[in-house]
C-alpha positions in Angstrom: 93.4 54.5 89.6 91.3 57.2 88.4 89.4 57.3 91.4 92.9 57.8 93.4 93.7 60.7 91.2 90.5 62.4 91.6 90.2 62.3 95.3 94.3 63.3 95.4 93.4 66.2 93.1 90.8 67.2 95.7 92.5 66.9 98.6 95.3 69.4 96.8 92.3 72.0 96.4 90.5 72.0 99.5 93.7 73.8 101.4 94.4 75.9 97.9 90.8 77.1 98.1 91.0 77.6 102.1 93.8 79.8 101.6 92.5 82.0 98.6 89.1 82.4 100.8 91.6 83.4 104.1 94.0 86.0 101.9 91.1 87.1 99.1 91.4 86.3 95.5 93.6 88.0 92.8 92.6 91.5 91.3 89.9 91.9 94.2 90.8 95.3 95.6 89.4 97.0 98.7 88.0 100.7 98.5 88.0 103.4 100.9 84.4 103.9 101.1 83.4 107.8 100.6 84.6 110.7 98.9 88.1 112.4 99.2 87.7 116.2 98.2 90.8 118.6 98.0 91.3 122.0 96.7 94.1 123.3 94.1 96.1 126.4 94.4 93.4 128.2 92.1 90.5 127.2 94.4 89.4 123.9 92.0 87.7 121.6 93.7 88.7 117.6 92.8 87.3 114.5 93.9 87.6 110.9 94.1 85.2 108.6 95.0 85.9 105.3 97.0 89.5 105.4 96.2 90.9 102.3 95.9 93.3 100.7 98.7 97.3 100.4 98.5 97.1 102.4 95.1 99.1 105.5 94.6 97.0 108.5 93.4 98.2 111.1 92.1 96.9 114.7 92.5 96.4 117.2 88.9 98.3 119.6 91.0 99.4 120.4 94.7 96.4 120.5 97.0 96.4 123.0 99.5 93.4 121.4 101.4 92.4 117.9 101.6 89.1 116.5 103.4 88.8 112.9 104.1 85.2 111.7 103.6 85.8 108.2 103.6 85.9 105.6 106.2 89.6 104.9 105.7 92.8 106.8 106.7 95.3 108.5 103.7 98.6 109.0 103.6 99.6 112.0 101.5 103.1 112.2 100.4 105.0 115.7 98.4 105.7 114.3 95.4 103.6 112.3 92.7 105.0 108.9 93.1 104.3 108.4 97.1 107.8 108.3 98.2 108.1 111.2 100.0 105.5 110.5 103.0 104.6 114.1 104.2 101.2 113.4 106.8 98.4 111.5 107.4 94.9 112.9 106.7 92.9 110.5 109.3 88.9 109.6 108.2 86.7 112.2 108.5 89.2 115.2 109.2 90.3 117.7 107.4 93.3 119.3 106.3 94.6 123.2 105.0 98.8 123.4 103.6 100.8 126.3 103.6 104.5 125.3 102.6 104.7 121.8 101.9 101.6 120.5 99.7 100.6 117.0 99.0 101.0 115.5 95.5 99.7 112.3 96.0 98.1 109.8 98.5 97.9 106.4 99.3 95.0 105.0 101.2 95.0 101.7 103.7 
């Protein structure tokens, strides 16, 4: 009987295992790899460093120029909760704002 239950119990985790291999495992997050650099109103420059993918980050204040030195493409949205999708910054361009300035950005 015990024997039964063992070889049941591993037949349940080969596909369980399969499947957590295929998708990725919980809390394992994927980084741009690189450095995002933008510029504030006053001329301050910020960085992040291999951002982390599907995050929202918010900006200390409204960049008026965003490069993106990382391997991944951004989305950069107006306000600070990236809702309000304004352009993508693509990897390896750069980017200057007038009117509308990015608050935040999402990469991935």
């Amino acid at each position: 009987m015990r024997a039964t239950l063992e070889r049941a119990g591993r037949a349940a985790l080969a596909p369980a295992m399969s499947l957590a291999l295929l998708l990725g495992f919980p809390g394992t997050s994927p980084a741009a790899t690189g450095v995002l650099t933008y510029a504030d109103s006053q001329g301050v420059e910020h960085r992040r460093e291999n951002p982390p993918d599907g995050s929202c980050i918010f900006f200390e204040s409204p960049a008026v120029k965003v490069s993106n030195g990382t391997g991944t493409d951004a989305a950069l949205y107006r306000d600070q909760n990236c809702t309000e999708f304004l352009v993508f910054v693509f990897k390896g361009t750069r980017l200057e704002f007038g009117g509308d300035r990015p608050q935040s950005m999402r990469f991935g």
